[in-house]
C-alpha positions in Angstrom: 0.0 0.0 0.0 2.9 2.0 0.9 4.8 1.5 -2.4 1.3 2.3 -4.2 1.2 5.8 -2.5 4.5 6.8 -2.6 4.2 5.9 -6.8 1.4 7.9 -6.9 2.7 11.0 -5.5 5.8 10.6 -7.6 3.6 10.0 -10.8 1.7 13.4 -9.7 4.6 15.2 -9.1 5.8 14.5 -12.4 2.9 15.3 -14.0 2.7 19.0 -11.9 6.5 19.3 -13.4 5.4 18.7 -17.1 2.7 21.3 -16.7 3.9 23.7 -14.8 6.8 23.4 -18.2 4.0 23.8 -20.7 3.3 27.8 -21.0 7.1 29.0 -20.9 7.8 25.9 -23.8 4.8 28.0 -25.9 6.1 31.4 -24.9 9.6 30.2 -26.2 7.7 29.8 -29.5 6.4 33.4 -29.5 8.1 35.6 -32.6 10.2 38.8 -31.1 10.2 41.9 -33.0 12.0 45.4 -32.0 10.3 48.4 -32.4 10.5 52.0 -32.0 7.8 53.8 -30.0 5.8 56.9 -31.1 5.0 59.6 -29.2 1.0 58.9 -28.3 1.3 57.0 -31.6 3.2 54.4 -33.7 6.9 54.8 -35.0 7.4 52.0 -36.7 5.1 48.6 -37.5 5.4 45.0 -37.5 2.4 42.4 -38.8 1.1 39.5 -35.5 2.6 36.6 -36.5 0.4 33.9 -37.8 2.1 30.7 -37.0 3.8 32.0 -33.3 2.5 30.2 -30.1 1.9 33.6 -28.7 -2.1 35.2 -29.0 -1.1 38.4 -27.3 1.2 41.5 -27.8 3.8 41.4 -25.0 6.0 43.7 -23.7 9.6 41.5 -23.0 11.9 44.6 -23.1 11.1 48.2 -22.5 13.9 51.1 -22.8 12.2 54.6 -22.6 15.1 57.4 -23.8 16.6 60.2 -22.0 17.3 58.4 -18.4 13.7 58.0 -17.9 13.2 55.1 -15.5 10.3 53.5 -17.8 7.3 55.2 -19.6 3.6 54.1 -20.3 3.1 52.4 -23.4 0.2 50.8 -24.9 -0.8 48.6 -28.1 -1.9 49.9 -31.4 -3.4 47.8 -34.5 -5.2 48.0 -37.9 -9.0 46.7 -36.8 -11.3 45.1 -39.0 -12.5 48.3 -40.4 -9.0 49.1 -41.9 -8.6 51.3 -39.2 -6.0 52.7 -35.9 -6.9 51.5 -32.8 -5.4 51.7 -29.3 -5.9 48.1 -27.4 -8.3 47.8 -24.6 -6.0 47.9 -22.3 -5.1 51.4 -22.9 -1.5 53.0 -21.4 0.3 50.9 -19.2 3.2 51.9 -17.2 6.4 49.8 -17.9 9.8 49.8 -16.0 13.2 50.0 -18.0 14.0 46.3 -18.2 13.6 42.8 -19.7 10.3 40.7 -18.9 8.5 37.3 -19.2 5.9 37.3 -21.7 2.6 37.8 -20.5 4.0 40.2 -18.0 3.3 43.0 -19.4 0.3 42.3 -22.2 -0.8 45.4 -24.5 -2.9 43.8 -26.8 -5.3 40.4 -26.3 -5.9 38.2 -28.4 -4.9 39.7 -32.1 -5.1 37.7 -34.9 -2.3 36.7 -37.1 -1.5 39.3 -40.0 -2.7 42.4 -38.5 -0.4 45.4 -38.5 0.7 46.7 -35.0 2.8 49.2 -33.5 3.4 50.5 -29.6 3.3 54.3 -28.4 4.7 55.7 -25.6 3.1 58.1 -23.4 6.0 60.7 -22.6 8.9 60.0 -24.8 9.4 59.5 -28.6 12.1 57.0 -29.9 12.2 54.7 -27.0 12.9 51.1 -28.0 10.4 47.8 -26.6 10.9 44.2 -28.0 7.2 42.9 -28.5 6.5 38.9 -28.1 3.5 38.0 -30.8 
């Protein structure tokens, strides 16, 4: 009975560790792209990748210019309408540094193919590597 019990906590503890491994194997599979940021507007563009494991756009490194210690930046795509848009999520405020993706989301759930870009709140030219 012993040996049964012990063989099924190892067996669960196993399973726990392949698990707990499954969402940073899929955000290893999540395209990077650099971008520059716009001041309350997009600099430069990039298109969601269609075939990444990645659903969101994620903030993995922020650099805001001028010795600023971070700046608010939020998501901006071409809707359905052919149009700009600003994610729901509006400006959030990011820390100068490197992250884990779904850290610091800007954008839910965009589908492959759309054109995005990220603006920054204060500063123009900062730089932010977006996971997609």
């Amino acid at each position: 009975m012993k040996k049964a019990l012990a063989t099924l906590a190892i067996a669960g503890a196993a399973a726990t560790s392949v698990l707990a491994l499954a969402p940073a194997a899929s955000a290893d599979s999540c395209v990077r792209t650099s971008l520059n940021t716009g001041y309350r507007s997009y600099w430069n563009t990039a298109y969601k990748s269609s075939t990444s494991g990645c659903h969101d756009l994620n903030v993995v490194m922020a650099s805001a210019p001028g010795g600023d210690s971070g700046d608010y930046y939020a998501g901006m795509y071409v809707n359905s309408s052919g149009n700009w848009t600003f994610g729901s999520r509006g400006y959030v405020w990011i820390p100068n540094g490197t992250y884990a993706v779904d850290k610091y989301v800007l954008v839910s759930d965009l589908s492959g193919g759309r054109e995005f870009g990220v603006a920054a709140y204060n500063n123009i030219g900062g730089a932010v590597t977006i996971a997609h």
